[in-house]
N, C-alpha and C positions, 0 to 999 in steps of 0.2 A: 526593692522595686527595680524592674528590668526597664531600660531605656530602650526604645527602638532603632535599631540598627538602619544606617542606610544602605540601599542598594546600590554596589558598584560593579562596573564591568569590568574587567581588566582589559589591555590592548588582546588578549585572546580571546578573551568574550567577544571582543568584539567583530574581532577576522569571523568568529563561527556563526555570528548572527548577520551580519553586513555584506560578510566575503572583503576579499582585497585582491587585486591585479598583480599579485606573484608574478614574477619572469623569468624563465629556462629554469635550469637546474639551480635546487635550493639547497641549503646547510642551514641547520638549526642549531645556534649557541642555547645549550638551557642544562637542566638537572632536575631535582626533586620538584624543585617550587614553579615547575614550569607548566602547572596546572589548570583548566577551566574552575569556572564556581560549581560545578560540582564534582570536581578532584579528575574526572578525568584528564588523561595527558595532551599537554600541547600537540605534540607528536602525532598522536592517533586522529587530531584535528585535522593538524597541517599534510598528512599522509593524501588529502581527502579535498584539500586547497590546492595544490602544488606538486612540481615536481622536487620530492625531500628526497634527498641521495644519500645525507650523510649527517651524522648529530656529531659536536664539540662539547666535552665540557670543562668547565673551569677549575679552580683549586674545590678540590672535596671531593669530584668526580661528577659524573652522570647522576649519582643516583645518591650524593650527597653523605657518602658512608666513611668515607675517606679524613684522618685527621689531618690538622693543618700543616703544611708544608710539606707532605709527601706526594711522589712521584705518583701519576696515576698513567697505564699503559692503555695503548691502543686494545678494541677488542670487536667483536661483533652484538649488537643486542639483539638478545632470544625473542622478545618477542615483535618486532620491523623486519628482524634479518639486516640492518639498517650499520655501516659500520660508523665505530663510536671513537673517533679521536679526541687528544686530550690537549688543552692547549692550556696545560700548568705543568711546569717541571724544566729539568736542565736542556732537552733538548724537544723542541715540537718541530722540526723540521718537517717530519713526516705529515704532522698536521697543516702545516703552510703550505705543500705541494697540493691535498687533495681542499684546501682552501679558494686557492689561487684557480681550480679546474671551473667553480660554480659560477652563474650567473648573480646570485642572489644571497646574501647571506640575515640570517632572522636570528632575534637576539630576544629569548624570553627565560629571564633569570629576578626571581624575588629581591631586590638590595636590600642593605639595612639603614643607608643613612649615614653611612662612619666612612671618612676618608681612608681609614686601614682596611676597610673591607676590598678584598683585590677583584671582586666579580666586575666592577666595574672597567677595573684595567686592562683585562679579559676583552671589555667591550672596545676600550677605545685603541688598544693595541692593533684589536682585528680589522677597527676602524681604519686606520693608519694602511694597514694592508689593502685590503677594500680599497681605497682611494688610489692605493699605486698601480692596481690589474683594472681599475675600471669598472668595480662591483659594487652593487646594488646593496644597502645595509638598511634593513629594517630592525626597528625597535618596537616588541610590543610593552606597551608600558604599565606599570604596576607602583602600585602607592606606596611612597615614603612612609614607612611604621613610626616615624616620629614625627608626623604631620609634616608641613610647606610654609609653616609659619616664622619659625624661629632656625638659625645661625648659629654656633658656638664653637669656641676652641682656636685653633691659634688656624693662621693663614700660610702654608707652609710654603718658607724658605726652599727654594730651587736647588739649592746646595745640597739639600737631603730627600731630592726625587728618588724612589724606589717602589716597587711593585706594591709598596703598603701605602702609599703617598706619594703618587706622581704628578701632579698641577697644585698649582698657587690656590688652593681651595680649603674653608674651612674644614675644624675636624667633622661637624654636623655641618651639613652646605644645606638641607631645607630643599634640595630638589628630587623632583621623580628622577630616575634613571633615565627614562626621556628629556627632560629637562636637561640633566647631567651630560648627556651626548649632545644636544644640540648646538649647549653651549661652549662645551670643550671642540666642537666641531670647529668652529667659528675662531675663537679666542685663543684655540693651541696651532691654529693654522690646518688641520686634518684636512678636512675639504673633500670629504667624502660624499658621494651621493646618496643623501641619509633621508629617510621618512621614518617619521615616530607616527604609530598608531596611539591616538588617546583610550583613555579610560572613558567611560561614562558614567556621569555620577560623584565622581569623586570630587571633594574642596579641598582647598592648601588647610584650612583648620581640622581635618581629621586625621583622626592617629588608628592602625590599622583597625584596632578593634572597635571602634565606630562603626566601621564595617560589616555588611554580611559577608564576609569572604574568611575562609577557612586561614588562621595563621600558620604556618606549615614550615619544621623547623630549618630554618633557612642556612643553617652547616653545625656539625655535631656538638658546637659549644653556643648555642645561640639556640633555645631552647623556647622564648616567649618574647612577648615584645617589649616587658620589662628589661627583659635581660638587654635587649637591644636599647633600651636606651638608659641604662647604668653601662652596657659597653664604650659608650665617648670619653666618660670616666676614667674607666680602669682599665682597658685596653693597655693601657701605657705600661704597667706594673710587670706586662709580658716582658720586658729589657729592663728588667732588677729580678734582684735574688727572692723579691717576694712571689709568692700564689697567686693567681688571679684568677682563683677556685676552679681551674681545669680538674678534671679527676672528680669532680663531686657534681651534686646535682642542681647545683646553685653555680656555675661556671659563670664570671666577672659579675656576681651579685655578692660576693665573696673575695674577699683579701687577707692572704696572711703568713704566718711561717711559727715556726718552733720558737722565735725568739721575740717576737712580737708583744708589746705590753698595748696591750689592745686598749684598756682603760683610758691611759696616759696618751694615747693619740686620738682616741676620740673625744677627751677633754680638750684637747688642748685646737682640734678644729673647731669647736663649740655646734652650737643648733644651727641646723640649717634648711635652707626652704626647702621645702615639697618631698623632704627622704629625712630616715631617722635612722641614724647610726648604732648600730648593738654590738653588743660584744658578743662572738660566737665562738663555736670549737667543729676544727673537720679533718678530718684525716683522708686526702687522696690517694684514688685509689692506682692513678694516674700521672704522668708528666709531675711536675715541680714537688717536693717533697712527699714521692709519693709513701705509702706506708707507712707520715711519720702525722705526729697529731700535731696541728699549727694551732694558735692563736689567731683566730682573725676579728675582721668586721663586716659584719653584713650590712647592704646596702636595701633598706626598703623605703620604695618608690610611694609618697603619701598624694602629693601632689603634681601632676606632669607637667601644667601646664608653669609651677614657680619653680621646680627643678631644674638647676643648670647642672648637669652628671659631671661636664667638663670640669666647669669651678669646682666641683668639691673635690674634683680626682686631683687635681693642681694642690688643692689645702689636704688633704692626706696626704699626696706624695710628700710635701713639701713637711707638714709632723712631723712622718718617718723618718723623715733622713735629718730632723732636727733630734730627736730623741734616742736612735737606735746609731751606733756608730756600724752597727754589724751590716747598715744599709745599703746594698751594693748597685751600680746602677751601668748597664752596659753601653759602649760606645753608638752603638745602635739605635739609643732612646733615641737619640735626636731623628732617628728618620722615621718614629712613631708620632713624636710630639711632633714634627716640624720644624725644629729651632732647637738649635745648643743654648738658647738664653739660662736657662735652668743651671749651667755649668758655671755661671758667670762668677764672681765672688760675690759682687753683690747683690745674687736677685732676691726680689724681694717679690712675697707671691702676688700679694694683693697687687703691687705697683701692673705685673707683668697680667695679670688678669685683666687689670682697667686697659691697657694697653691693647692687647688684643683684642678687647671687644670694640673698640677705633677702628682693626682692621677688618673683623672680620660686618663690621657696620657699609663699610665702603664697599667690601665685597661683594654682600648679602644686595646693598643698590644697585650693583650691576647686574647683577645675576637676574634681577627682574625682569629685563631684556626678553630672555626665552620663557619666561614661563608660560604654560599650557594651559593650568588653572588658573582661578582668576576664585 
């Protein structure tokens, strides 16, 4: 039986049915997912609204082909004529000069909901700019794929700000990317001159595919909106010696390695709500062992709404490195998780699981301040 999908607009749907009051020369932060509902490009919109001089894109590139953490170069695109700077990598300079020339700067990029996703730091970075030359920052906004309902994951420690985790914000924070700016506006001191275009249509209780809107893979390891939300999870497993099924077609639905006794640590986290733990086998073809045949666990998603992906990526990790001495885990983790607690001698998972949901409960009440939907 098929449920009915509801109709939503994204903030580009709705520039191209409403129109909006653009001013002087504009730049467009966007890439793949920067699409109307029917896949046409934001781009070929906004060409059509405004004065668009110049497109940015984020980690993965423009056109979202780009794997993670490589450099992506300036270039021209074939078909605007339109030139494409990249504002991920060792040096954007060159992108900050023709930044700093616009009146206006426009932000339409799909998020996932995960505080390690860097699309947003993309936004609030340019923010930060924006605010010091005097520019105009529009958001058009687009729905959280893991609904506006629910919070999870740890509140990160300052200590461990970096481009995967820059603000005291949970691992899942439950807001639109408009949301996400508003309040980091405000809260981080930004003080940007910012308008968020809404969505129409959209409630805090729906999750993308509630939607009529096309899910469109929002960067090369993020493939469904499953994936995206077993990624709050396992994401972490990225700063240990394990797999976090990059290289296969299950990427962070998937965990594992050559030495892995798959059995013995999905026994030992027991049943848990809304995902069912299996024992699998994958050989990558890619990044972390690639060529060789792992032992892992597959992660399928039975119930969305009783699945905490966090809690259970905390009771794996935490298995693992009870049963496998071969567990290796890099200095790094901590600015995935948030917090070196995991390091402590004594942690304890459940203790520090109850603990965090304290914070990220306090959080998740303030954050109510901006919200859009209702």
């Amino acid at each position: 039986m098929e449920f009915a999908k509801h109709k939503v607009l994204c903030g580009a749907d709705a520039v191209a049915k409403n129109g909006f009051d653009f001013q002087g020369k504009c730049g467009l932060i966007t890439n793949h997912t920067g699409v109307l509902r029917d896949l046409s490009s934001t781009v070929d919109m906004l060409k059509d609204k405004c004065d668009l001089v110049a497109l940015f894109g984020p980690e993965h590139g423009v056109r979202g082909d780009i794997q993670a953490g490589e450099n992506v170069s300036s270039y021209t695109d074939k078909g605007t004529g339109l030139p494409v700077y990249s504002l991920f990598g060792d040096d954007i300079s060159e992108s900050e000069k023709a930044l700093v020339a616009l009146d206006t700067v426009i932000f339409d990029i799909q998020d996932v909901g995960a505080r390690f996703y860097t699309y947003a730091y993309t936004m609030t970075d340019t923010m930060k700019l924006c605010a010091e030359h005097g520019i105009r920052f529009v958001v058009l906004d687009r729905p959280n794929p893991l609904c506006g309902i629910k919070a999870e994951g740890t509140v990160l420690d300052r200590r461990f700000s970096s481009f995967v985790g820059r603000f005291p914000t949970p691992t899942r924070c439950g807001l639109t990317v408009g949301e996400f700016a508003l309040m980091m506006n405000e809260t981080e001191g930004i003080g940007c001159d910012l308008t968020v275009v809404p969505m129409e249509g959209w409630k805090r209780d729906m999750y993308y595919d509630d939607t009529d809107l096309v899910f469109i893979q929002s960067s090369p390891n993020i493939p469904t909106v499953d994936t995206a939300f077993v990624y709050i999870g396992t994401c972490i497993f990225e700063e240990t010696n394990l797999s976090e099924g990059r290289g296969t077609t299950k990427p962070f639905e998937m965990i594992g390695a050559p030495w892995l006794d798959s059995r013995a640590v999905i026994e030992a986290v027991g049943k848990q709500d809304g995902v069912i733990l299996r024992e699998c086998s994958f050989t990558p073809t890619f990044s972390d062992y690639k060529d060789m045949f792992c032992h892992g666990i597959q992660l399928h998603v039975t119930n969305r709404n009783s699945f905490s992906p966090f809690e259970v990526g905390i009771r794996l990790f935490d298995a693992i490195r009870r049963i496998h001495r071969e567990f290796e885990i890099e200095p790094s983790f901590s600015n995935l998780l948030g917090t070196d607690d995991v390091f402590k001698t004594d942690f304890n998972a459940e203790d520090f699981i109850i603990n965090q949901r304290q914070k990220v409960d306090e959080w998740q009440t303030l954050s109510k301040k901006w919200y859009i939907y209702r």
